[in-house]
C-alpha positions in Angstrom: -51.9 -29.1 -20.5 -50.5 -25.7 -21.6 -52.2 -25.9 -25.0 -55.5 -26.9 -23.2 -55.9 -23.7 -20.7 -55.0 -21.6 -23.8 -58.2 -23.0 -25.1 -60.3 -22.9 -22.1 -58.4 -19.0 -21.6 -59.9 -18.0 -25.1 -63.4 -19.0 -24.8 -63.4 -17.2 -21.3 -62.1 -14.1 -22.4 -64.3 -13.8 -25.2 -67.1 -14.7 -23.1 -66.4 -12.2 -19.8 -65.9 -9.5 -22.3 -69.5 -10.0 -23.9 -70.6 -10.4 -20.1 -69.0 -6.6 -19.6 -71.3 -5.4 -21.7 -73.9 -5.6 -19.3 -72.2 -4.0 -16.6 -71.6 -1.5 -19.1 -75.3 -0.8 -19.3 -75.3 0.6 -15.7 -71.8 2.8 -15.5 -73.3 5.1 -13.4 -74.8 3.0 -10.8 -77.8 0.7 -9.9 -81.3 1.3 -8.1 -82.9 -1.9 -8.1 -81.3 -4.4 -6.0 -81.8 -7.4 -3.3 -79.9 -7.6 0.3 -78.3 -11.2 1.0 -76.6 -12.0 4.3 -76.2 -8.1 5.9 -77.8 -4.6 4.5 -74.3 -4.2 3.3 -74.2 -8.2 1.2 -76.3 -6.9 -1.8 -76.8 -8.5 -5.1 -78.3 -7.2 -8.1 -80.2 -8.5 -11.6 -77.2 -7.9 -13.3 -74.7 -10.1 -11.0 -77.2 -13.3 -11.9 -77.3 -11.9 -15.8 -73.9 -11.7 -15.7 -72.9 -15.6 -13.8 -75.9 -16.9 -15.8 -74.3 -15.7 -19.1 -70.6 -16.9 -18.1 -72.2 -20.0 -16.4 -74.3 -20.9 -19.6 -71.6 -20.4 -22.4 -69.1 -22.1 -20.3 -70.9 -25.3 -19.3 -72.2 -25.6 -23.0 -68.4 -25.8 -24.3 -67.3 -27.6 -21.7 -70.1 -30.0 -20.8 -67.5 -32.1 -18.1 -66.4 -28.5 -16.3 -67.6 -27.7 -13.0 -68.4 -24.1 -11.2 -68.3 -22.4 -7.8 -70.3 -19.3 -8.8 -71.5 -16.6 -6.1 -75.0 -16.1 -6.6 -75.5 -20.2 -7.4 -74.2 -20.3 -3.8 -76.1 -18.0 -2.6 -79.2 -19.9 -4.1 -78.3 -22.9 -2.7 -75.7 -24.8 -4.4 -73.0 -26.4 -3.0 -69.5 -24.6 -2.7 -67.9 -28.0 -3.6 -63.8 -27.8 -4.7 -62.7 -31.2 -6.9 -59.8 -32.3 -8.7 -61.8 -32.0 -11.8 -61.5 -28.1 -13.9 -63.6 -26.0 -12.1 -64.4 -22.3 -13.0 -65.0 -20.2 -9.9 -66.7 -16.8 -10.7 -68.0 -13.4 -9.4 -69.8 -11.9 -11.7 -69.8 -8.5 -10.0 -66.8 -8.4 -7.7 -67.2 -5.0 -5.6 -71.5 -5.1 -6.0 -71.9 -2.2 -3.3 -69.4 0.0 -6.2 -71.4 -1.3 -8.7 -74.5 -0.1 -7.1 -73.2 3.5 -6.0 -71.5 4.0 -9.5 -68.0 3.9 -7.7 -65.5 2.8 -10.6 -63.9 0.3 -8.8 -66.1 -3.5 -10.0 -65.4 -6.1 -12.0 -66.3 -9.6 -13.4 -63.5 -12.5 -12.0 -63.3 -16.1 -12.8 -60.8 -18.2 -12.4 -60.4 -21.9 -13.4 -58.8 -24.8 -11.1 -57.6 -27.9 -12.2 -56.3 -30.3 -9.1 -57.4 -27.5 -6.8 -54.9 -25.2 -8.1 -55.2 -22.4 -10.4 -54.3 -22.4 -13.7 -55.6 -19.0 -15.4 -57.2 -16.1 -14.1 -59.4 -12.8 -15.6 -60.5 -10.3 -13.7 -62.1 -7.8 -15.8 -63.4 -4.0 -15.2 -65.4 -3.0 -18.1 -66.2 0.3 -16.8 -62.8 1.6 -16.6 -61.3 -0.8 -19.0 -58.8 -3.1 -17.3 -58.6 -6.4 -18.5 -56.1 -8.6 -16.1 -55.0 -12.0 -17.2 -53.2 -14.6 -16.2 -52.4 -18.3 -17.3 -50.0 -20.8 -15.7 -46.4 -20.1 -16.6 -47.3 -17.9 -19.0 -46.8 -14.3 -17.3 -49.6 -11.9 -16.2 -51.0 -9.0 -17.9 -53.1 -5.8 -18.2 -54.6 -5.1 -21.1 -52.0 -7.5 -22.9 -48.6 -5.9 -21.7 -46.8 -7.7 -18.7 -47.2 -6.8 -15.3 -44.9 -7.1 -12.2 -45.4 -6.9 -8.5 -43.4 -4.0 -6.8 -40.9 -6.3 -5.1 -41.3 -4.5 -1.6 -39.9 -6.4 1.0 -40.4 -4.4 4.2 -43.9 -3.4 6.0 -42.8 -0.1 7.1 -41.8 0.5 3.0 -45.0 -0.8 1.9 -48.5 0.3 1.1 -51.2 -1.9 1.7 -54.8 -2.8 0.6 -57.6 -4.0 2.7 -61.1 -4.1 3.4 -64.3 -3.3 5.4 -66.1 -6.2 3.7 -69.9 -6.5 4.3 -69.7 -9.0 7.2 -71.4 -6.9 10.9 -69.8 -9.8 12.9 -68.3 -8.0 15.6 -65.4 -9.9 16.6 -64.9 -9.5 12.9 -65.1 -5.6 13.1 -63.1 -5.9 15.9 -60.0 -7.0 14.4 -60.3 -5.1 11.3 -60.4 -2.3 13.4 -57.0 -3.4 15.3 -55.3 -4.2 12.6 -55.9 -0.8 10.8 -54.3 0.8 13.8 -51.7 -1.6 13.6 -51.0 -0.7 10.0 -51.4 2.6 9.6 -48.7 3.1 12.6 -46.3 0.4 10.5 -46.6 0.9 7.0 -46.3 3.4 4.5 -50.6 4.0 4.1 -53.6 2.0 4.0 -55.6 1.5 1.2 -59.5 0.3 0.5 -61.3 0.2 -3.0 -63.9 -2.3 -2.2 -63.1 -5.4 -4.0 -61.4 -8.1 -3.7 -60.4 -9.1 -7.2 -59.3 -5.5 -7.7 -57.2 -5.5 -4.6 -55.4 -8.6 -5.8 -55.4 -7.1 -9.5 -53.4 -4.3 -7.9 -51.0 -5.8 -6.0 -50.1 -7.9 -9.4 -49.7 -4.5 -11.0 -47.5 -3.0 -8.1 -49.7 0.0 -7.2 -50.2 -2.1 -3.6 -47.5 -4.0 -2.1 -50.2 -6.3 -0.4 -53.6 -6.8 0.9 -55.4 -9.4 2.9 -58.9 -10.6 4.4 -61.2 -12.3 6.0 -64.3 -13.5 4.9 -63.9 -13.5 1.4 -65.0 -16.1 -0.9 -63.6 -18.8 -3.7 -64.9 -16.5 -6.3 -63.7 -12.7 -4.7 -59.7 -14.6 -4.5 -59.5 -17.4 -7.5 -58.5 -15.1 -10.3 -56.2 -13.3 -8.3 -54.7 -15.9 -6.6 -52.7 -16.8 -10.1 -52.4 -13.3 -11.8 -50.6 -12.0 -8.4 -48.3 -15.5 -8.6 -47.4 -15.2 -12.6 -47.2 -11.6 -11.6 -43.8 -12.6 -9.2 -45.8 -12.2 -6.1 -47.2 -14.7 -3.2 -50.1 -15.7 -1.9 -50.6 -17.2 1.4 -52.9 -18.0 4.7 -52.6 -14.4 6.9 -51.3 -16.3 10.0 -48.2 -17.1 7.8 -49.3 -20.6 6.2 -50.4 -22.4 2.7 -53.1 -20.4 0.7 -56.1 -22.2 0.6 -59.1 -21.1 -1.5 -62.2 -22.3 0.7 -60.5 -20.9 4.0 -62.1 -17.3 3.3 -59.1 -15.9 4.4 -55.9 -14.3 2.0 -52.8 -12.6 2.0 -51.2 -11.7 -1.1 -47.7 -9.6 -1.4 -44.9 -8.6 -3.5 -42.6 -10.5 -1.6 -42.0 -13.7 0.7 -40.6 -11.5 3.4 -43.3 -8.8 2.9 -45.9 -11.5 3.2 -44.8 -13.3 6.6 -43.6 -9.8 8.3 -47.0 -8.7 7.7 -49.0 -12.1 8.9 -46.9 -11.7 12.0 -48.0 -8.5 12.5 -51.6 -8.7 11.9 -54.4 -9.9 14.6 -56.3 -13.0 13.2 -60.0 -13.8 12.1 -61.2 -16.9 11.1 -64.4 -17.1 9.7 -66.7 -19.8 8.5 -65.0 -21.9 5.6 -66.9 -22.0 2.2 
């Protein structure tokens, strides 16, 4: 199996780095864009050039692979998890940075295999960070190992989380509670604007953990195993199993950071994918 995902790793990378390129293009923002579910849920030409050219090159070399890709979703197709490998990818993780110029975007795809994942890149092009991850195998930025802080306490810890671009206001209203919560708690609160690059960091150590709801499959799959092969966890917020259609995450440096933290927070749960 390892010598297969080394394969499938290589195409991907190769491919998501071409696919930078076209993020590249637009470094300093972008003026022409659509608005999906909220005037905050925007999408732009280049997320759709972007999945279409990951999406393309992908199914072509691997004609039996499926996909879970945002903007096919949000044109219609079915957000449909299988056994069989499936690549799950954002094209443009963070579109609202991408659109304001704000560093802080990337491509992600990850790829399941038994509903679990088994590699992971999330890729900034614009401020060159390359995150990798493959089962077993470690993960990496920009080819040299990376490690999770370790940080075992809440009121030791700095965490990430997010607006997001939901206006639900039973959604605003525990965000809202819980930054209270947090920033009376921890060490400080942080927010970048996307999820891959939240996870991303916490792999890295620069956060100790971060969590959300009403994420997607694509915002959480690469992360989900580049924060695990970094020595980290993910799980549910309220303390249970990570599942990647639940819309909801928690990732950490620790165990104990991890469940003192999903005690502490006020819950959401949104819609599944």
């Amino acid at each position: 199996m390892s010598e297969e995902i080394n394969v499938y790793f290589d195409f991907a990378l190769e491919l998501v780095k071409t696919a930078g390129n076209l993020i590249l293009e637009f470094r300093n923002g972008c003026s022409h864009f659509e608005q999906k579910s909220s005037d905050i849920d925007l999408v732009t030409e280049v997320d759709k050039n972007v999945e279409k050219t990951l999406i393309d090159g992908l199914s072509k070399k691997f004609a039996t692979h499926k996909f879970i890709g945002e903007e096919s979703v949000a044109d219609g197709a079915k957000c449909i998890l299988t056994d069989d490998p499936t690549w799950i990818i954002d094209p443009v993780d963070g579109t609202l940075n991408f659109i304001h110029g704000y560093p802080q975007s990337c491509i992600s795809v990850g790829l399941t295999i038994n509903k679990e994942a088994v590699l992971g890149i999330i890729y900034n092009p614009i401020l060159n960070l390359l995150y990798t991850a493959k089962k077993g195998q470690g993960a990496f930025l920009n080819s040299k190992q990376i490690t999770v802080s370790k940080t075992k306490a809440l009121d030791k810890a700095l965490i990430s989380f997010e607006a997001g671009t939901s206006r639900d206001e039973e959604r605003k209203r525990v965000m809202f509670e819980n930054f209270k919560l947090l920033v009376e708690k921890c060490h400080g609160v942080r927010t970048i604007g996307s999820a891959a690059m939240n996870m991303a960091n916490v792999a890295l150590g620069g956060s100790d953990a971060y969590f959300e709801f009403g994420i997607h499959a694509w915002d959480i799959a690469a992360g989900d195993i580049i924060v695990r092969e970094a020595g980290g966890v993910c799980i549910d917020p309220s303390g249970g199993p990570f599942d990647i259609l639940s819309r909801r995450v928690l990732c950490a440096s620790s165990a104990e950071l991890a469940q003192e933290l999903a005690t502490t927070l006020n819950q959401f749960y949104p819609e599944r994918d």
